[in-house]
C-alpha positions as a Markdown table, in Angstrom:
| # | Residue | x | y | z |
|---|---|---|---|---|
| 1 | Unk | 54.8 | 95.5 | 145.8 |
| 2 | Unk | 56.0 | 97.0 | 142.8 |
| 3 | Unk | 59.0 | 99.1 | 142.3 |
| 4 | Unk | 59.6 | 101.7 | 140.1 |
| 5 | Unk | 63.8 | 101.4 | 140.3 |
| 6 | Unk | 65.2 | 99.3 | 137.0 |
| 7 | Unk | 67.0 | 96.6 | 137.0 |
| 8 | Unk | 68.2 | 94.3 | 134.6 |
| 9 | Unk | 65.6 | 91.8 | 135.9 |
| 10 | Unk | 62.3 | 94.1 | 136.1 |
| 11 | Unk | 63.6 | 96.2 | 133.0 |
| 12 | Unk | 60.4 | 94.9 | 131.1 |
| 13 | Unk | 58.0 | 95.9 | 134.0 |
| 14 | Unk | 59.5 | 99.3 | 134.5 |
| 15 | Unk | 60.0 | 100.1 | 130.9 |
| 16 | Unk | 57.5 | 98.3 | 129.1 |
| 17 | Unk | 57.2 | 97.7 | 125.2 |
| 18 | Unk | 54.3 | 100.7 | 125.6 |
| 19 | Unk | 56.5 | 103.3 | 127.7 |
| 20 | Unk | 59.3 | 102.6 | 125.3 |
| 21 | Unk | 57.1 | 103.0 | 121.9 |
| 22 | Unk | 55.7 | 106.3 | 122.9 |
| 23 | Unk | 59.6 | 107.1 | 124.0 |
| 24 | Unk | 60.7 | 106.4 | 120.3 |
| 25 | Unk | 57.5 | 108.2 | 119.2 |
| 26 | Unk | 58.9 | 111.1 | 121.1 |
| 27 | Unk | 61.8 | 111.2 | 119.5 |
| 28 | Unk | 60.9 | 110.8 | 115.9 |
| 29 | Unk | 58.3 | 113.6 | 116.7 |
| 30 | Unk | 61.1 | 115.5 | 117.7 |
| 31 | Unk | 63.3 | 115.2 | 114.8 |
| 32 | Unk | 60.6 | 115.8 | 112.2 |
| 33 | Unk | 58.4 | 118.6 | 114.7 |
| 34 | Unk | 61.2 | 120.1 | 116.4 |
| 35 | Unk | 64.6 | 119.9 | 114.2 |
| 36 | Unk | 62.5 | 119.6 | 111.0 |
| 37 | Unk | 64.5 | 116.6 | 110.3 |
| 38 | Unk | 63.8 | 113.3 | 109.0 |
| 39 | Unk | 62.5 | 110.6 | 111.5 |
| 40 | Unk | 64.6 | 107.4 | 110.0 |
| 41 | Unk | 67.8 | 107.9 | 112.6 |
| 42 | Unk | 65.6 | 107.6 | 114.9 |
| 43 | Unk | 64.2 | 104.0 | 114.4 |
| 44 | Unk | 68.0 | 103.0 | 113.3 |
| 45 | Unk | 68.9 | 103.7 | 116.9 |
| 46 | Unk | 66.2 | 102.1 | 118.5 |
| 47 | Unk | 67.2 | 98.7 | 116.7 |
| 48 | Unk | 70.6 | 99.1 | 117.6 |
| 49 | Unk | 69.7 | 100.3 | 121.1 |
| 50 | Unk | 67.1 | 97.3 | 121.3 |
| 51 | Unk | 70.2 | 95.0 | 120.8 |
| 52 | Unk | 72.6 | 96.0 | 122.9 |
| 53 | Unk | 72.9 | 94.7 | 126.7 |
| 54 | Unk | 69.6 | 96.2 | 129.3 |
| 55 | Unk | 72.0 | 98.4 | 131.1 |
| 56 | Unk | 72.6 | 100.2 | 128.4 |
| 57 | Unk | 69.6 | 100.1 | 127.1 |
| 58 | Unk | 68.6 | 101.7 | 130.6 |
| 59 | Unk | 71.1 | 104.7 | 130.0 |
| 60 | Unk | 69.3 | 105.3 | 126.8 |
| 61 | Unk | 65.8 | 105.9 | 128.6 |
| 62 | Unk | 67.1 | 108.0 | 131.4 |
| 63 | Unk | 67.6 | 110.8 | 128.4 |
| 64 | Unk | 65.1 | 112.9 | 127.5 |
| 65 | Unk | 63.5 | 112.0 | 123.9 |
| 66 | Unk | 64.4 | 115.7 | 123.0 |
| 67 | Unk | 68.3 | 115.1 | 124.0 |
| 68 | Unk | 68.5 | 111.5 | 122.0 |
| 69 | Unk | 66.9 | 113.4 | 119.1 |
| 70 | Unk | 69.4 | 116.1 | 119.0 |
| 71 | Unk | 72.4 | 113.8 | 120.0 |
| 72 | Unk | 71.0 | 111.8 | 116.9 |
| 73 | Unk | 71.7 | 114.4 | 114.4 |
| 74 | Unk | 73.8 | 116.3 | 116.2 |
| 75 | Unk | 72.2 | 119.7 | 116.9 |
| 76 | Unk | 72.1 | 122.1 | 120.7 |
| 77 | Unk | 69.0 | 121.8 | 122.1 |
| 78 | Unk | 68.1 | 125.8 | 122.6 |
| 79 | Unk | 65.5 | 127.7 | 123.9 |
| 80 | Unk | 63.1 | 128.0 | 120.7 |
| 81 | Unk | 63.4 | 124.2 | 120.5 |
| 82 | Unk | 62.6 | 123.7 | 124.2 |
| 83 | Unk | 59.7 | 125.9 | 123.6 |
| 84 | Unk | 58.5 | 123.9 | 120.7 |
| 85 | Unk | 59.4 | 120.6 | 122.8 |
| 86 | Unk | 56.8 | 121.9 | 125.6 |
| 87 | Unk | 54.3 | 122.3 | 123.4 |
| 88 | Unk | 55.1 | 118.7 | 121.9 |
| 89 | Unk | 54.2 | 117.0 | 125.4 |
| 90 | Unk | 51.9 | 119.1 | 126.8 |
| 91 | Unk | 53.6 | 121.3 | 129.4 |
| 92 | Unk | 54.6 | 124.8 | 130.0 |
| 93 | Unk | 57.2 | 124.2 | 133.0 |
| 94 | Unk | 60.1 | 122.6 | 132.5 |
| 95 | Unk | 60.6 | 119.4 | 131.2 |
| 96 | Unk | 60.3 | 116.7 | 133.7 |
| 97 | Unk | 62.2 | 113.8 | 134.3 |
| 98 | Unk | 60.0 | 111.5 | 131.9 |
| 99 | Unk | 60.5 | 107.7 | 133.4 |
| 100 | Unk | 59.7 | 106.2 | 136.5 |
| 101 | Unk | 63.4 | 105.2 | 137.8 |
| 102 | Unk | 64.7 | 108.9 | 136.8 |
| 103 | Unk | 64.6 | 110.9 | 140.4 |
């Protein structure tokens, strides 16, 4: 039976290297599509999130890409960039939790 709660023992089967790539894609497409900024703090995190402890690391993916991207260079999130954000991933309701363990 699998389970979709993470642990620090199943972290690679509920957030594997795929599900995290397209996370990181997320937020890099949000910086440059969303915030118009440049995608490089982006993959600086990731490295330093990649080496730091799987809880942690678990914290990280419970955020929306769209909040890490903002908290990255320090910008609100508001309602034109939700917009735009929607239109990013394909939805017109509100954004979703996006990983399996996030209720």
């Amino acid at each position: 039976m699998t389970t979709d709660v993470a642990t620090e023992r199943n972290f690679d089967q509920v957030y594997p290297r795929s599900m995290r790539d397209r996370f990181w894609g997320c937020v890099k497409r949000s910086l440059t599509d969303v915030f118009n900024a440049p995608p490089d703090a982006a993959e600086k995190y990731r490295r330093k999130v990649e080496d730091a402890p799987v809880k942690k690391q678990m914290l990280v993916y419970h955020e929306e890409p769209l909040k890490v991207a903002a908290d990255l260079i320090g910008v609100e999130i508001s309602e034109e960039h939700l917009r735009i954000y929607r239109e990013l991933v394909g939805s017109d309701e509100p954004t979703p939790p996006g990983f399996p363990d996030k209720p």
